[in-house]
N, C-alpha and C positions, 0 to 999 in steps of 0.2 A: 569117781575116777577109778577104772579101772587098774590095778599098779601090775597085773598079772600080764598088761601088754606092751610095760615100760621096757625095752632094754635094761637088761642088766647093769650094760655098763653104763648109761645114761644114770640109773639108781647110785651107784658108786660115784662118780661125780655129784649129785646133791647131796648123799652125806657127807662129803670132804668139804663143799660149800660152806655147808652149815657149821664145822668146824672152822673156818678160816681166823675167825677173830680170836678165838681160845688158842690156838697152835700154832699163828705165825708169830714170827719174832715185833719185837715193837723197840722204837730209839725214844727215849727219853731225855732230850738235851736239857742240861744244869743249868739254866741262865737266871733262874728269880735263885730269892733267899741267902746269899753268899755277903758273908764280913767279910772285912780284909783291915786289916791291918800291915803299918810297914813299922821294920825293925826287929828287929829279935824278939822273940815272945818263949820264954821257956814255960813248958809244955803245952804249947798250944796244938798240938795233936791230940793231946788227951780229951776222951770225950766229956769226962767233967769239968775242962777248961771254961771260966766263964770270959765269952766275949760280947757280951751287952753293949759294950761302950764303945766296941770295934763299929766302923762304915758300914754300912750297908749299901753293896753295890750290887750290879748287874753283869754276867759273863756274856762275852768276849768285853775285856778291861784292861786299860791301859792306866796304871796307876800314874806315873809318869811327866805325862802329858799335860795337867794342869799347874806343873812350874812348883817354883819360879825358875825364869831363867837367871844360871848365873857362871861366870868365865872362871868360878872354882870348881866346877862340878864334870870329874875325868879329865882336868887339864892333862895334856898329854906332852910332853917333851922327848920327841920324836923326830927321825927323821924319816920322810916319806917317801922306801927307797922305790917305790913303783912310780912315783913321780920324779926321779931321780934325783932326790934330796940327797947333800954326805954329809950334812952339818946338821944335828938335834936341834930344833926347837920349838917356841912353846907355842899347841895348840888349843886355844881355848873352845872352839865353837865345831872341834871336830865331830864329835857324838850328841850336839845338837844344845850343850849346856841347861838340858832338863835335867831334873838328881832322879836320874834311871837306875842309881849305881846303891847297892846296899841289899838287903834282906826284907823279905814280906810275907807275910799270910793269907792266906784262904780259907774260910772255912764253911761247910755247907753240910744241911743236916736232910737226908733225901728218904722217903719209908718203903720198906718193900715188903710186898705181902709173903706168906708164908705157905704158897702156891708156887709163887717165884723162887723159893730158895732152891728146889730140884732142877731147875733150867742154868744155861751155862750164861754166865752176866758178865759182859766186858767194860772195863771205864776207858772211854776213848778221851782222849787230847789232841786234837788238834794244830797245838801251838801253845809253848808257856817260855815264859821268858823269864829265869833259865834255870838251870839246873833243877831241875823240881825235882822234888823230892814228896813223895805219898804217902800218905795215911790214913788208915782204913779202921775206925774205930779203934782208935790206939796204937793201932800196929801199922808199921811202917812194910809197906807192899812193892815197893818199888820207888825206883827212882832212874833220871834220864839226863842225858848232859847238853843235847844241841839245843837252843832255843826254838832253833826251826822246823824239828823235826816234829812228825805227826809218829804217836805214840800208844800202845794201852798195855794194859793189866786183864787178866781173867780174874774176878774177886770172888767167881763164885764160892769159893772155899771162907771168904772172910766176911761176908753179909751177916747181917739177922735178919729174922721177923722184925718188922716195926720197921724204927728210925736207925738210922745209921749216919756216923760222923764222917764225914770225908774232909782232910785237913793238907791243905799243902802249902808244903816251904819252897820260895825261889830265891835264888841269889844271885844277882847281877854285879860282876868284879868289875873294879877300875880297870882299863886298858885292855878292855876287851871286846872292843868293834871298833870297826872305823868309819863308823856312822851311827844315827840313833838309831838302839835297837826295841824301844819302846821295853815294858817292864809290865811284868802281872801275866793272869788266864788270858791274851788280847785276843785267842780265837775257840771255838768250842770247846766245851765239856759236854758226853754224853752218855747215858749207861744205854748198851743195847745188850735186850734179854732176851734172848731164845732157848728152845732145845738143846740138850746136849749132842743131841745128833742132829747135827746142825751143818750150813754149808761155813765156811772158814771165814775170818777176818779178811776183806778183801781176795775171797778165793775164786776172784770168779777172774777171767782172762780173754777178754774178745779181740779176735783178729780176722780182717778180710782179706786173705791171701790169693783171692782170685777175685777177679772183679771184669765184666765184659758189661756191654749196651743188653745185653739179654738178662741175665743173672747174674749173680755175687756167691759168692762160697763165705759162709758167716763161720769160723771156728770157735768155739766156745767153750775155754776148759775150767773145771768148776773143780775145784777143792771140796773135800765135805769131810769132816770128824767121823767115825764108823766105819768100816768094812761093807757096808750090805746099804743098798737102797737104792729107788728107781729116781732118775732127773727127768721131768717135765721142762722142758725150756719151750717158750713161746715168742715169736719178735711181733711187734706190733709194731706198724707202722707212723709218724707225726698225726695222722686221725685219728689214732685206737683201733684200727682194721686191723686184726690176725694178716699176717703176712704168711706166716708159716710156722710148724711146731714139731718137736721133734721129741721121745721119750726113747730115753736109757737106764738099760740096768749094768750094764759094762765099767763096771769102777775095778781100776789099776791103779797102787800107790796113792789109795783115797782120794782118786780123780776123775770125772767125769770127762770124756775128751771126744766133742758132739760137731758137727756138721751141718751146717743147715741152707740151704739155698734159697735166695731172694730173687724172686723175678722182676726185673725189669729195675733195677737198682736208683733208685736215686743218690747222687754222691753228694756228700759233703763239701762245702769248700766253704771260703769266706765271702763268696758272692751268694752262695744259696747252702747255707748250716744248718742242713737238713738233718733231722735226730730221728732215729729208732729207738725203740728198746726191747730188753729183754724181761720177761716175769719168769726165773728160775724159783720152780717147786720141786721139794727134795720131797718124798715119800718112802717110809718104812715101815714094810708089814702094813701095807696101805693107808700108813695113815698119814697126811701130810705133817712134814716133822718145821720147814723153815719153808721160805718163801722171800726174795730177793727180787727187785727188777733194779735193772741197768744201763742209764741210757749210752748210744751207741753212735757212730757213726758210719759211713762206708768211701772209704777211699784211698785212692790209693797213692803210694808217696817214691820217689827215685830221688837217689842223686846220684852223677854219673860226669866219668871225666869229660872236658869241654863243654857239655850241656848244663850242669850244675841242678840243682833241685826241680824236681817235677811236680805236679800234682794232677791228678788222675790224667795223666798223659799231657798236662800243659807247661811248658817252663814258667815260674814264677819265681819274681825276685823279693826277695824278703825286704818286705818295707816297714822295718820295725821298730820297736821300741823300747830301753831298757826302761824296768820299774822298779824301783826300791817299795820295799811292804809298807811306810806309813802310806797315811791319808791326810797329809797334813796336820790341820788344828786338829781330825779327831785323832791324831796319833796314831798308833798300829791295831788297837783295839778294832778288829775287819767288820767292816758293814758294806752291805750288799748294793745300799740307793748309792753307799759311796763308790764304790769300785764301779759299779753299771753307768755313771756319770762322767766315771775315767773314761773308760771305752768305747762311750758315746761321742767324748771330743775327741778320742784319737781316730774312732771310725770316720767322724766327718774330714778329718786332717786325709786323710787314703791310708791309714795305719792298718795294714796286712799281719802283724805281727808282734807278739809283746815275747822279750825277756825278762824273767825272774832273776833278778840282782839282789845281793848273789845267795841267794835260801830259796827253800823250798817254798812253793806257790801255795796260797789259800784254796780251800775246794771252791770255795765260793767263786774265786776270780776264773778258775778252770773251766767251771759249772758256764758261766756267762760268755769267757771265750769260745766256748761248743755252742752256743744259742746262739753268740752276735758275728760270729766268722772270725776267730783271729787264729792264724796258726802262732804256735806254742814253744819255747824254746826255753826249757824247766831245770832249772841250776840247782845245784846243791850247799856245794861251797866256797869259799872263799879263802880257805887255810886249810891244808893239809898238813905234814908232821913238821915243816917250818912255819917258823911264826912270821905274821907282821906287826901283829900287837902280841904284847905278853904275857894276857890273859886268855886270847883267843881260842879257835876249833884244834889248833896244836896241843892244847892238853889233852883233848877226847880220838885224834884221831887214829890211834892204832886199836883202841877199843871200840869206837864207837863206828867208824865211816863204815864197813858193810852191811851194818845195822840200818844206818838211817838212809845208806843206798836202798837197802832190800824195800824200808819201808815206804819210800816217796813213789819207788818204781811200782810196788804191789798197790798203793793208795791209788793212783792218778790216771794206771796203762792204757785204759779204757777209753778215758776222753782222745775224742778225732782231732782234738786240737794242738794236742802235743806231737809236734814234728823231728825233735831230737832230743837229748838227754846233754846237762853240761854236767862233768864231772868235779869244775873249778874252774875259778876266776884268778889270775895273773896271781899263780901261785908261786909263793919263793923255790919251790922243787921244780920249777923250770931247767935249773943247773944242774948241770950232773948226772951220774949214772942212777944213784939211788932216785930221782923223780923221772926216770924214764921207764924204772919199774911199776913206781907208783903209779901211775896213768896207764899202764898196761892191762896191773890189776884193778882198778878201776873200773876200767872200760871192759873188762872181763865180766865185774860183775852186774853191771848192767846190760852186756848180752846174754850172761844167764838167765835174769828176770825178764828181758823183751826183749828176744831177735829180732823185734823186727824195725826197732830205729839206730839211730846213728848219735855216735856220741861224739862230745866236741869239749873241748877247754879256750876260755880266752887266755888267749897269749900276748903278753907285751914283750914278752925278751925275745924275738924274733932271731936274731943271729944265738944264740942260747939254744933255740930248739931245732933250728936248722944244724949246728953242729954236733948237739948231743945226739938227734934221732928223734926227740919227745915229739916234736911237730908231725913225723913222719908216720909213725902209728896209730895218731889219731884217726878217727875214720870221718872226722868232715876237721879240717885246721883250721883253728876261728884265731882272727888276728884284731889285737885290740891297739887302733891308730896302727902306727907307723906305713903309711900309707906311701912310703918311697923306697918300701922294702916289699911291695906284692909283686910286682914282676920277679923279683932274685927268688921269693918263696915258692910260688908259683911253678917257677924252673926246681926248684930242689926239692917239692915234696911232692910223692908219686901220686896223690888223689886225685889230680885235673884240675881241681876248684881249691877256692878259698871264700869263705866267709868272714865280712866283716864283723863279727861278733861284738863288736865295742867301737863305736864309730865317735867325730865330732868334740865330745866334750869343749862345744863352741859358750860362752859363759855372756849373760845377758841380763840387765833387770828390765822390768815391763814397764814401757814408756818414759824412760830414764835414758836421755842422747847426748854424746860428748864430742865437744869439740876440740879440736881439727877431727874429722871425721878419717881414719885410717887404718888400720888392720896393724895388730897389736898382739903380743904375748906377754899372758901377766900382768894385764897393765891394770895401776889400782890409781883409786881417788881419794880424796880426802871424804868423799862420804859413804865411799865402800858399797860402792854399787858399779855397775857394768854398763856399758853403750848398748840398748839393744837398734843400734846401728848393722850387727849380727856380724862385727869385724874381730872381736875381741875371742882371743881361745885360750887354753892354755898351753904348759911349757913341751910336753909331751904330745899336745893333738895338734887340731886344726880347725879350719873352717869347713862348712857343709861343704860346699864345690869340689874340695878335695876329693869326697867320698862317692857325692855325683856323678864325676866324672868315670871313676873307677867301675862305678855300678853301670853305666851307660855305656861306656866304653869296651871293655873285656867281657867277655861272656863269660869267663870262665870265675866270676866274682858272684855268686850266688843273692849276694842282699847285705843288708846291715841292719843293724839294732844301734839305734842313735841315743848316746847318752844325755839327756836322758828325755823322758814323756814329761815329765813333772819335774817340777824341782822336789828337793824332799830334805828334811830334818838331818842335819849334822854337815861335814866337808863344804865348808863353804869358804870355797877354792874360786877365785885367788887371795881369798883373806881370813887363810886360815892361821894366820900369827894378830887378826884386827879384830877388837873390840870394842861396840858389839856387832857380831856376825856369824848368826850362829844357825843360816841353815840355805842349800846350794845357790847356784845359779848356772846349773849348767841344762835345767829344763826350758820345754819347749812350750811348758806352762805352768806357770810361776802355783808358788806351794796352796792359792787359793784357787787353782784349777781355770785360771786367767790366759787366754791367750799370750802370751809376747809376738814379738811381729813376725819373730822367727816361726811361728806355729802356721804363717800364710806364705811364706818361702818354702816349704819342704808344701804344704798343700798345691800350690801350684803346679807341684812335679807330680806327688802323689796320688792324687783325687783330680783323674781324670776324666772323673762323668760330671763336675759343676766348675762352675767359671769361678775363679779367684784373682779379685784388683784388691789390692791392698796399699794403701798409703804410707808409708812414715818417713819422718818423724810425725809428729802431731803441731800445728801452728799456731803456737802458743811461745812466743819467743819475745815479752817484754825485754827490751834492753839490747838484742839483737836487731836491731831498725839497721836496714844496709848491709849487715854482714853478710858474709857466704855460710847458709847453709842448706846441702846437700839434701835432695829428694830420692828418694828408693821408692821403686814402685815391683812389688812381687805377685805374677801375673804368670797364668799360661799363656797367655796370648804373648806374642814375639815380637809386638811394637806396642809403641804410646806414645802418646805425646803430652806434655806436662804444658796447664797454664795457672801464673801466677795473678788473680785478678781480670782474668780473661787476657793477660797478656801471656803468649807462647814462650816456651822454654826450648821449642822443642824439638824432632821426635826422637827416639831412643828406640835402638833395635837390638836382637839379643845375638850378639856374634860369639866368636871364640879368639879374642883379641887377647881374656882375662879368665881367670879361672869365674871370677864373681861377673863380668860381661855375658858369660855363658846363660844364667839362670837369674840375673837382678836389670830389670831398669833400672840407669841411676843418671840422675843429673846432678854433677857436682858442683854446678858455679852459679847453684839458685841463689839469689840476693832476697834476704827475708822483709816480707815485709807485710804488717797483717792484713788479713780478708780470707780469699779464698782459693784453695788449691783444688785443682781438676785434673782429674785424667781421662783421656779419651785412647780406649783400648783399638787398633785393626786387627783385621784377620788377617789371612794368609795374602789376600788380593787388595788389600791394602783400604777396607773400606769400614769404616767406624762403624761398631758393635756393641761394647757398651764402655758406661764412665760411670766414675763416682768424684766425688767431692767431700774435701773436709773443710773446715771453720775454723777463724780466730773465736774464742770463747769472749763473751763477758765474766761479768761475776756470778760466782757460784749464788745460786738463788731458790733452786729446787731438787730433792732426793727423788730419785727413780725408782722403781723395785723392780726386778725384772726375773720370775723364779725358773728354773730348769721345770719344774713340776706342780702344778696348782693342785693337782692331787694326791693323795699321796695316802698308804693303808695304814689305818687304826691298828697299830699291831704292837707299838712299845719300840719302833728300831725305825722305823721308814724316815728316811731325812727328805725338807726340799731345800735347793741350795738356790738362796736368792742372792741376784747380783746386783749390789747399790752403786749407784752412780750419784754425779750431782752435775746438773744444767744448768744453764743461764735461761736469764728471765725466756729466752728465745726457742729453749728447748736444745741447745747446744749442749755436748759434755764440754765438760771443765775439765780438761786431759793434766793440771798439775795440782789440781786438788785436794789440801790436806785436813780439810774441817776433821774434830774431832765428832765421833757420831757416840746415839745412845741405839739402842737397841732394849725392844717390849714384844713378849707374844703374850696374848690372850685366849681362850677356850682350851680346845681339846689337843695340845702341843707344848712346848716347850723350846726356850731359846739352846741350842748345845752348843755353838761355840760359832766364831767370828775369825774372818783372815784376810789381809791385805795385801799379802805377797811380797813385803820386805822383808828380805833376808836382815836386815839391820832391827827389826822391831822385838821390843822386849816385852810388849803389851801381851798378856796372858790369854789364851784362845777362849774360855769359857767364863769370861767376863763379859758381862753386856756392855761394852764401850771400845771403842778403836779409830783409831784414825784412820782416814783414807790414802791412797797411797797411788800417784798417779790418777788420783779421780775414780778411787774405786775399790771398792771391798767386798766379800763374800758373806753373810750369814746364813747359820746352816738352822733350821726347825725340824725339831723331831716330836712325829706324832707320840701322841698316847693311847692307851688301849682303847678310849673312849671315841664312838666315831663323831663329825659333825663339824660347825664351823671353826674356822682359826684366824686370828687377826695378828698382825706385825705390823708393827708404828716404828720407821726410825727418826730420829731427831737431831736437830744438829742446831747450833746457836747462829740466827740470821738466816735459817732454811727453811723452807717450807716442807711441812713435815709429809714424809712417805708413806704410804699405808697403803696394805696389800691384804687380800682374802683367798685362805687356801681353804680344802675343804681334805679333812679323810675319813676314809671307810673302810669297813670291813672286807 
């Protein structure tokens, strides 16, 4: 080869090639190797500490979560003034009665070579719950107060050659959440080691400030450590195709501040979550120093008075959902098959939308909202300098809040799927002049960090923020319930719109129906479960139709966030004084990721590209022979007709006679009696289109297996979440089903934990045994590193046994 007719600069690029492996940065996440221990350990940061005896566990960890449960554990004697409690008392099952509460350790011992000690090395955190406190071969480097917050250190000055101790203390106080806040590392540790002249912790900033059918304007402002060096930024388009590329040497206030334009743009949105990215190369004195890519979106976002939220020129109503951070049985410890399992029932529900309740969001859940289309609605906190527990974010917040503001804003800006920023949830600085500063300053500093969203707080003292001003400054007014107070707010605050921010808190158990069938606040049983009849709310909210209506109705009401997606660990309201009862019922699917019926009521509305007939109650009523009980049938379609045993009930149309006549078929003066229930759906012209059918059961006589996933990757984390049911000899479920089951995995997996979705159950998730619970429960199988087949056998005394074949891979 001739080299004398290479381009020069063609030459210059293959030696930078050839460095890339030596000179770009690398992330090394801490997940093997780590003890832990809980309770006080004195000097367990020292690196001569011997912990041999200490667990040996895996990060992201939830210490917590394996129990037992018990109604001593942060009993709480309280009164709940956001539920407008004025009399203290005693809550056992508020924060979920797992013993989350105490002191624990971590310890992990990681090598670095003595090539690395010249590079600048950061220890990233994720999420630790809480107060962690670090140590860095003896020495104590820091430490951080919010559990929720994403966090680091530069250790470069504290490393060696070799091995090195990394030791940390967390402490979890009594009365210090007002729900479970899980306990331990539950989400990343990772060291990333670069250059000293290097681009910044999160210093990169994408914004598309222009956007047309022809082109896009990509702004891209890039942080870097050092005075002097050229930015290469390139966008590549979802194929890998170079899109466009762009080099700078223009660094002002150590910032790269670059422009790049994209032809013919594809936008993002939740119908089609289409991803760019960016590969940011820093070079100094030619040599490549760091190297970043960043994926991206392009779109563009309004809110505007009487039109309310746009996206890229379309009005869209928030059809959303709040999410508290566990994951049920696996506790808050974040994994990725679990969270992408969430969002695959809420996507088939029509869920446009998830809120973070009330902390900062996982990258991992962000990362998947930009891939599966959800717009994004990212909270902070929950307590600001007034408390509502006494241990709460009120001790950190005059030190800590534009801390772990700057840091969730700098961590997340990027992703297209965050649509506003919440500064706090039904904060007690509602009142008053001093929380009307607060929220000023707040939202101040979060248009410092990104001009270009809009920030919001849920409000429940609605006349509180209309009198003080607090509502009036906000730049979108999220109203949590009081939904007989948006027309008077509406008129008093100058924004045009309002957001239901906190919607419903309608309360349910799954396949669990009480009679007289009638709409109720508060209403408890002697077995501490709820009608999911979907009548039953609490004392402060409402039923969905409320919400419906308001969204349907006004324009100027932008969407809701229904409390909640899931049920989740702690507040289990209405029996928060009953035990045992130790975790919600205000989801829309029960804590084993179980439908309730309510989950094909809001689909019906939601998820207007598939057809939803949904039946309940289930016909399974020994001992009811004669009586009246009431059929609901929830349905897009606007007529049915109900027959019991091919005799007619029927038809039923959807009017506005009722707030629930609006959006429910219902037959009230069905007389039960067993066989079979049908419904036969028309269209608009009145001619039969489709039907379904349910069944009286026999006896239970055989177990189901039925997985979200038969495959699933060889990697030590991948879960598949199989759903057990039990049949009669006929193939029928058995809808009141309590057999106790056993659970076996075999090959290349392992059993992680089991869930039935009774908030009343004290059975321990990562035990192989559990009762069924309405004829149904969850087990969860996690690969291991080894690829190949996996076998799950469940068993049950008088069943015929279930056995299911997963396979995973590399």
């Amino acid at each position: 080869m001739n080299f004398k007719k290479i381009p020069q600069l063609f030459l210059l690029i293959v030696l930078i090639s050839s460095n890339l492996i030596s000179q770009t940065r690398k992330t090394i996440e801490l997940s093997e190797n780590w003890t832990f221990k809980k309770g006080e350990s004195k000097n367990a940061e020292k690196v001569t500490f011997n912990d041999k005896d200490w667990q040996e566990v895996t990060v992201p960890h939830d210490w917590a979560i394996y129990g037992p449960f018990d109604k001593e554990i942060d009993k709480q004697v309280v009164a709940i003034t956001q539920n407008g409690e004025k009399v203290a008392t005693e809550k056992t099952g508020r924060t979920g009665s797992l013993p989350h509460t105490g002191t624990a350790w971590y310890r992990n011992k990681f090598d670095i070579s003595k090539s690395d000690l010249n590079k600048k090395i950061i220890l990233l955190f994720e999420g630790a719950m809480s107060e962690p406190e670090v140590f860095l071969n003896g020495k104590k480097i820091g430490e951080w107060a919010y559990g929720y917050s994403y966090f680091y250190f530069d250790i470069s000055k504290d490393l060696i050659a070799g091995k090195n101790t990394l030791a940390v203390k967390l402490t979890n106080k009594e009365y210090a959440s007002r729900w479970y806040p899980g306990a331990g590392l539950y989400r990343k540790v990772s060291l990333i080691i670069k250059e000293k002249e290097s681009i910044n912790q999160w210093g990169t900033f994408i914004t598309t400030p222009i956007i047309s059918k022809d082109e896009a304007k990509v702004n891209i402002k890039t942080k870097v450590s050092g005075e002097s060096g050229v930015l290469l930024t390139t966008i590549f388009d979802a194929n890998e195709n170079v899109v466009n590329e762009l080099k700078s040497n223009i660094l002002l206030n150590n910032e790269f501040d670059q422009n790049i334009k994209v032809k013919n743009p594809v936008l993002w949105s939740p119908e089609n979550p289409y991803l760019y990215k960016t590969v940011s190369k820093l070079y100094v004195n030619n040599e490549l120093k760091d190297e970043i890519t960043t994926n991206f979106g392009i779109r563009e976002i309004k809110y505007e008075p009487k039109k309310g939220f746009s996206l890229n020129g379309k009005i869209t109503k928030f059809k959303g959902v709040c999410l508290h951070h566990d994951l049920g049985p696996l506790g808050t410890a974040i994994n990725t098959a679990a969270l992408k399992r969430q969002l695959t029932i809420l996507k088939d529900m029509g869920v446009n939308a998830i809120r973070s309740s009330h902390n900062m969001p996982s990258f991992e859940q962000l990362q998947l909202c930009d891939e599966m289309g959800f717009l994004f609605l990212a909270e902070s906190f929950d307590e600001w300098a007034k408390p509502k527990v006494k241990n709460g974010y009120n001790r950190f917040f005059d030190e800590y809040a534009e801390k772990d503001i700057v840091n969730l804003v700098r961590a997340t800006r990027n992703h297209p799927s965050i649509v506003m920023w919440s500064s706090g949830n039904e904060v007690p600085d509602q009142w008053g002049e001093e929380g009307v500063k607060r929220a000023k300053w707040l939202q101040d500093i979060f248009h410092r960090e990104d001009p270009t969203r809009p920030v919001t707080v849920g409000m429940d003292q609605v006349k509180a923020v209309m009198a003080s001003g607090f509502g009036a400054i906000m730049d979108i007014p999220g109203l949590n319930y009081r939904v007989h107070l948006y027309d008077e707010a509406f008129k008093r605050f100058p924004q045009g719109f309002l957001l239901g921010s906190e919607t419903a808190s309608t309360v349910s158990s799954r396949g669990i129906y009480k009679f007289p069938v009638e709409k109720a606040s508060m209403k408890k049983y002697d077995d501490f479960q709820s009608s999911s009849y979907d009548l039953e709310y609490c004392s402060w909210s409402n039923l969905p139709e409320d919400d419906f209506i308001l969204q349907d109705d006004k324009p100027w009401v932008i969407g809701e966030f229904v409390w909640t997606g899931f049920d989740y660990l702690g507040e289990p309201t209405p029996y928060d004084e009953s035990w045992p009862s130790r975790s919600s019922y205000f989801g829309i699917n029960d804590l084993a990721g179980l439908p309730k019926d309510r989950y094909y009521l809001y689909r019906s509305r939601w998820n207007t590209k598939e057809e939803t007939l949904h039946i309940l109650p289930h016909w399974n009523w020994k001992g009811r022979e004669g009586e009246k009980t009431p059929v609901f049938v929830y349905t897009n379609y606007n007529s049915a007709e109900l027959f019991v045993n091919g005799k007619s009930m029927g038809i039923q149309k959807k009017d506005n006679s009722s707030p629930q006549n609006r959006y429910r078929l219902m037959w009230m003066n069905v007389t039960y009696e067993p066989g079979t229930l049908k419904v036969v759906a028309f269209d608009e012209k009145g001619n039969p289109v489709s039907e379904k059918e349910i069944h009286t059961a026999g006896k239970p006589a055989k177990i189901v297996l039925s997985p979200d996933r038969k495959t699933i990757k060889a990697d030590g984390k991948d879960l598949s979440f199989v759903t057990v049911s039990v049949v009669d000899k006929n193939g029928i479920e058995c809808p009141t089903a309590t057999n106790q089951l056993k659970f076996k995995v075999k090959g290349n997996a392992s059993y992680r934990a089991a869930c039935n979705g009774d908030a009343t159950s004290l059975e321990l998730f990562h035990l192989p045994t559990m009762k069924l619970f309405s004829g149904k429960l969850v087990v969860i199988v996690q690969a291991s590193k080894k690829e190949g087949n996996i076998e799950l056998s469940v068993t049950g005394k008088g069943l015929k046994t279930g056995k299911l074949s997963l396979n995973s891979i590399k």
